[in-house]
N, C-alpha and C positions, 0 to 999 in steps of 0.2 A: 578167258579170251581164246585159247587152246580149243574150247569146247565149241565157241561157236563156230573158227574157220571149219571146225572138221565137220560141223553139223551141214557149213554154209556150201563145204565144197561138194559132200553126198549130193546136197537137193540140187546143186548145178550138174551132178551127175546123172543123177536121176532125170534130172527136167529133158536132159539134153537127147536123154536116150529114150524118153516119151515121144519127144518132138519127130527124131529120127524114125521110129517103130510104127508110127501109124502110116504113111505115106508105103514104108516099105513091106510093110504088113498087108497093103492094100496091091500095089506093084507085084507080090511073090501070090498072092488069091488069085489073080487076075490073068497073072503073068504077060505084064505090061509092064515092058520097062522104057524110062526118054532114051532118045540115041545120046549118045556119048557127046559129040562134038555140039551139038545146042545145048546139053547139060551143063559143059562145061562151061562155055563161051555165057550163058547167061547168069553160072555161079560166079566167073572172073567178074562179072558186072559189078553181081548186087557184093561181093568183098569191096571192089573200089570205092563203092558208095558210102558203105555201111562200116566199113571198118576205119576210119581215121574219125566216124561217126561217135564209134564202140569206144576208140580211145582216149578221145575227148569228156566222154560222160565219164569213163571211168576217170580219169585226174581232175576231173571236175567235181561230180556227186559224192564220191567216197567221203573226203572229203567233209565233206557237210551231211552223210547219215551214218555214218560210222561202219565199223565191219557189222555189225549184226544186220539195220535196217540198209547197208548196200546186198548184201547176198539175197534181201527177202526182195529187193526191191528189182534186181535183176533177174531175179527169176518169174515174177509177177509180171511184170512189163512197165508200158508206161512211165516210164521214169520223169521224161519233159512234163508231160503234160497233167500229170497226176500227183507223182508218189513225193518230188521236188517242192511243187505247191505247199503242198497236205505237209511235209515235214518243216519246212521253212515256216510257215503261219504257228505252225503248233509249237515250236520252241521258241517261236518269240512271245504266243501268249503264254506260254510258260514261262518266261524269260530266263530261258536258258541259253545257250551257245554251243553252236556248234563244236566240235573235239573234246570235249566235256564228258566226264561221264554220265550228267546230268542230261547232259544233250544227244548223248547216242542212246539214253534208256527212252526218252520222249520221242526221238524220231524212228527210232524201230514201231514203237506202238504207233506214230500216226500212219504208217509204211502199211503197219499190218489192217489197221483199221480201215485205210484206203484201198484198201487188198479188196477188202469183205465188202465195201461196200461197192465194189467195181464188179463183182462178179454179182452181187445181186443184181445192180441194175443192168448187167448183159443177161441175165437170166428173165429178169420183168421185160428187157429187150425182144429177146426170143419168143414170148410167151404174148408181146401186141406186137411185134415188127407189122404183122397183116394190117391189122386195123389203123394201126399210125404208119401204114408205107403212103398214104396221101399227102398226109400232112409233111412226115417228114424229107420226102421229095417235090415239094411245093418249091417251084421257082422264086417264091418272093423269099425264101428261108434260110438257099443256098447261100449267100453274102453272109448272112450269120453263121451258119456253120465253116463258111470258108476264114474264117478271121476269128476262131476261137480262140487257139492261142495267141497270137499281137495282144489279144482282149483278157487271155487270163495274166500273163507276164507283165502285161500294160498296170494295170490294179495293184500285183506285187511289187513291180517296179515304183510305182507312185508312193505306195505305203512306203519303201526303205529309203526312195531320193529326199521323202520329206521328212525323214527324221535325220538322216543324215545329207541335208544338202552340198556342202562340201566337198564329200566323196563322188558324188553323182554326177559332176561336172564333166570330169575329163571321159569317165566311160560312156557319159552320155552323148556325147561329142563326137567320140571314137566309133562309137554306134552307128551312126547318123552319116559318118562320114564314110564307114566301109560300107555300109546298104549303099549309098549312092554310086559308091564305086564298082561294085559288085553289082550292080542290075541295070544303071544307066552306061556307065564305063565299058565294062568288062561284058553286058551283055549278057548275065547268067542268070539262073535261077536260083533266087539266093537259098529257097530252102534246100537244092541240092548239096551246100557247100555251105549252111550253117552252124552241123556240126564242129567244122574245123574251126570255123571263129571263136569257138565258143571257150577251147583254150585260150586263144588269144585275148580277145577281148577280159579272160579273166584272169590272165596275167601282166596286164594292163592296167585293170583295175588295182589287184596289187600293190604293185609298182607307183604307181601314182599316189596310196596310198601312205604309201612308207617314205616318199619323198614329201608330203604334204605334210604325216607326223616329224619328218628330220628337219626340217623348215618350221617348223611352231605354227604351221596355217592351220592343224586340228589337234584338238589333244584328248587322251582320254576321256572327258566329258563330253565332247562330241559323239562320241563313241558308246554314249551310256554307260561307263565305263567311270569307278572312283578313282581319284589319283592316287 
């Protein structure tokens, strides 16, 4: 376990000093640098955004890919939309569970295998962006690309509410009820301020659930689970 935060914490060192090095590598050639005060003013932005975003995913995903497949998966990117998926499908066909040792050795490999297969296809990307820039800037096509994830979550969500309908009650509720308040109510953009629900809603979930099993409304078999 030792081996891997120390392997997990290098490659967030390294990554972090890749990211950093080129922009400044390019800025010190050039000798171009941003003024100070729009530098600043639009990093205070994207923190306000991004970071209660950053905090969320972490007390969320750790969680459910363990310390190896969270450091691969944080440094690879994509966690929503990808590496989440990719690990959640794969341990249930496996049928293992998450905090498991069974289950952080499967989701680091789907982590990693989602890795490799995310950089080939930015790579096949690269290599037709020209020829498929028609298509894939085709006005009939944007509604699909704009509703990807609703469309990939929507699928995962279906597959877990109908094995466990039960549980899926009250978060699907809670759901349903903060989007309406959040975009009709309140006026906002819900994906600016999705990551902050995303603790909530899954300590809600929780919650609900542990009052469900103390109440005898679901038991263990519910839960694929032996008594």
């Amino acid at each position: 376990m030792q081996s891997i935060h120390r392997l997990g914490r290098i490659s967030l060192i390294i990554m972090l000093l890749l990211v950093i090095s080129a922009p400044l590598a390019i800025s010190i050639y050039f000798d171009i640098f941003p003024p100070l005060t729009p530098f600043l003013n639009g990093l205070f932005q994207a923190v306000m955004i991004y970071l209660p975003i950053s905090v969320a995913e972490f007390f969320t995903f750790v969680p459910i890919l363990g310390p190896g497949g969270s450091y691969l998966a944080f440094v690879t990117g994509n966690l929503t939309n990808l590496k989440i998926p990719a690990a959640v499908v794969t341990m249930d066909q496996a049928g293992v569970k998450s905090g498991t040792e069974e289950g952080e050795v499967i989701a680091q490999i789907a982590v990693a295998v989602s890795s490799l297969v995310t950089i080939s296809v930015v790579f096949l990307g690269l290599l037709l962006v020209l020829p498929l820039k028609p298509v894939l800037t085709a006005p009939s096509l944007q509604p699909a690309f704009d509703n990807i994830l609703p469309a990939l979550f929507g699928a995962l969500a279906a597959h877990f509410f109908t094995k466990t309908p039960k549980l899926a009650v009250v978060p699907l509720l809670a759901s349903i009820v903060l989007a309406a308040i959040v975009i009709y109510g309140l006026k906002l953009n819900f994906s600016s301020i999705q990551g902050v629900l995303i603790p909530i809603l899954g300590g809600l979930s929780v919650w609900s659930a542990l009052i469900f099993y103390k109440r005898g409304w679901i038991t263990k078999s519910d839960l694929g689970e032996s008594s």
